[in-house]
N, C-alpha and C positions, 0 to 999 in steps of 0.2 A: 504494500500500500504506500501511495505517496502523498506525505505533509505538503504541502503547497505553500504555508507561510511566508517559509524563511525567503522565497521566492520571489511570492508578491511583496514585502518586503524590502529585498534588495531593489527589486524595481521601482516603488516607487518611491524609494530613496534616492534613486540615479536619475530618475525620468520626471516626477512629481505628476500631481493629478492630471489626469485625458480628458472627465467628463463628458465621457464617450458612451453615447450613440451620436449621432451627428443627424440631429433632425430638431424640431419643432415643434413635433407633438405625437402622442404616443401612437395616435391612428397613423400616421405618418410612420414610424420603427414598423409598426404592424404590417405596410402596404412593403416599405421597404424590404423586410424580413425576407417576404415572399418573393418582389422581385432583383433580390442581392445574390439568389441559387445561380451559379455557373457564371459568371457574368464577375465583372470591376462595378465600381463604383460608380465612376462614370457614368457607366451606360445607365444605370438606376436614378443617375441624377436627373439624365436628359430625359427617362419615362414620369420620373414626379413630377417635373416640373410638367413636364404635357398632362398629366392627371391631375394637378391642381391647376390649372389654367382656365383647364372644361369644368370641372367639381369642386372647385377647394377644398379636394380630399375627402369633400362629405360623405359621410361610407352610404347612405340612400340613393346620393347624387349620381355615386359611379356603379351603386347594383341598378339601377335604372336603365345605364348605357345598354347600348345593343352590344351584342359581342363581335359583333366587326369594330363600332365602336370602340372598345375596351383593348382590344387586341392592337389596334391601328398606337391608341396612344401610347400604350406600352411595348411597340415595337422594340423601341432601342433598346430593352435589358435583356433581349435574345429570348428565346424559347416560348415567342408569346403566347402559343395557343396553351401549351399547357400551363402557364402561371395565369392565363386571364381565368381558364378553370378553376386553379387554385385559389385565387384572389376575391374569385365569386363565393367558391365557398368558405372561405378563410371570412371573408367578408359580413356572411349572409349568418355565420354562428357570431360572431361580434353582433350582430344587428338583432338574434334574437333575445339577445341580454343585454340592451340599449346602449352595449359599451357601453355599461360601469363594471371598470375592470375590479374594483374592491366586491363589487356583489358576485361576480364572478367567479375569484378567489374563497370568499365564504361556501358558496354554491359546490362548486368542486374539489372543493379541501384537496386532499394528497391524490384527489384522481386527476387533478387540471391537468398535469405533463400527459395523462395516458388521453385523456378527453383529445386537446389535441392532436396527439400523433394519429388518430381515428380520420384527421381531417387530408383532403388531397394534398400533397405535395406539401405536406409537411412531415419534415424527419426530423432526428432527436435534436440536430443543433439549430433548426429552424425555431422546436418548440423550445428550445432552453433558451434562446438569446429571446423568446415573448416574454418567460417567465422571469428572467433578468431583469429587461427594460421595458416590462409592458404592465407585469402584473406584480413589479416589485417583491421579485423571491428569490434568495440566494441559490445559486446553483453555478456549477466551475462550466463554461462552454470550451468543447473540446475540440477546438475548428483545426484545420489545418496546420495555421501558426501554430496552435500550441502542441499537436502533437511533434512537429518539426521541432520545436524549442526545446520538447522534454527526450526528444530523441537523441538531440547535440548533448545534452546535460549525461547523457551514457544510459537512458531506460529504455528498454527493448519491448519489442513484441507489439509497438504504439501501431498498429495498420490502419486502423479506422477511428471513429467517433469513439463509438463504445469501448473499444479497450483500453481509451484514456479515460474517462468517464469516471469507468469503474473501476480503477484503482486510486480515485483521489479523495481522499478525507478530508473535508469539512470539519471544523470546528465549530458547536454551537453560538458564538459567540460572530462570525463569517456573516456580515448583512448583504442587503443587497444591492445598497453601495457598494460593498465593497467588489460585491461578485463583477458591478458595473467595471469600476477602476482596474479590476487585475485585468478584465477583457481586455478593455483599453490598451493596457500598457502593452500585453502580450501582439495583438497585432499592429500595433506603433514599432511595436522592438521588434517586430516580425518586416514590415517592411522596411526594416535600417538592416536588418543584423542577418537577416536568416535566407537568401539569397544562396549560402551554398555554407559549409562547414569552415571554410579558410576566412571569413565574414565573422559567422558567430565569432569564433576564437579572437578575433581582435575585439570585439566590445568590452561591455564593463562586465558582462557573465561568462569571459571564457573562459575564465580559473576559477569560477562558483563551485563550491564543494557539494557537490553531487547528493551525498550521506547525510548533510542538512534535512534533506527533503524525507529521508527514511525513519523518521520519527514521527512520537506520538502527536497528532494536531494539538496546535496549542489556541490560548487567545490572544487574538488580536490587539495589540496596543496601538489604542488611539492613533490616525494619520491624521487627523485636524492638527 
């Protein structure tokens, strides 16, 4: 099992806060989530900005659109026909619990991660970066950066989502702040550092003692 502290931590001792999702408003992280799969950033900017242009992201405004409609505006985040799908439905369960994401949370207590994996074209780091920055709930997102991260760091066997997932311990005391911040930092320190193995090793983690991490989770002291 891996302690992730000592980690987040050194990082955001080196790096300081991200304040990272990079949006507006949480229905905005929500449309983005969806159309962020396979695709940069970029391309998700040029589709928001066409979906709040026509809707201002009102989630009635864009279940309304026709789906030539829908598809046309979010051409540029690639793969439109199946995210306008997803988007619809991703959408249309947001819309039958008025987006209020707290009543939501009360509603589906520890089933909400399964509730949406249930939804199209949502996978587990789709629904863990909702439950991070949407429905304010700690959880480690196990995206590519960070399996690349914890792979340079010398932990083996990281292939996919899930098998970093499931070997990272949480500490009770891990908000969802903080789950926000360590994302943050890891893919900030993921586009500077982690490019190829001769990259990591010059940052400020390429001599990070590895064995840090193989201890018991602790609590977090205060980053304010």
């Amino acid at each position: 099992m891996i302690n992730p502290i000592p980690l987040y931590q050194k990082m955001y001792q080196e790096m300081g806060p991200q304040y990272w999702w990079p949006a507006d408003s949480k229905m905005e992280i929500v449309i983005g989530a969806i159309l962020v799969q396979n695709t940069n950033w970029n391309n998700v900017d040029m589709a928001l900005t066409n979906l709040r242009d026509e809707t201002g992201l009102n989630v009635k405004q864009i279940l309304n659109l026709s789906v030539e409609q829908l598809q046309s505006l979010i051409q540029p985040s690639g793969f439109y026909v199946n995210k306008s799908k997803s988007l619809r439905a991703v959408l249309s369960w947001f819309d039958e619990h008025n987006c209020n994401f707290s009543q939501m949370v009360d509603t589906y207590g520890d089933q909400l991660r399964e509730a949406m994996l249930k939804l199209p074209g949502v996978g587990e780091e789709t629904a863990d970066s909702l439950l991070v920055y949407v429905f304010d709930q700690p959880a480690f997102i196990a995206d590519k950066y960070a399996r690349t991260l914890f792979t340079y760091l010398g932990f083996r066997n990281l292939k996919n989502y899930h098998k970093l997932q499931q070997r990272i311990v949480l500490p009770k005391t891990f908000t969802y702040q903080d789950a926000q911040e360590f994302h943050g930092l890891i893919d900030e320190f993921g586009k500077k550092y982690l490019k190829d193995r001769s990259q990591f090793k010059e940052s400020f983690l390429g001599d990070f003692d590895k064995s840090s991490l193989n201890t018991r989770a602790r609590s977090i002291p205060n980053q304010n």
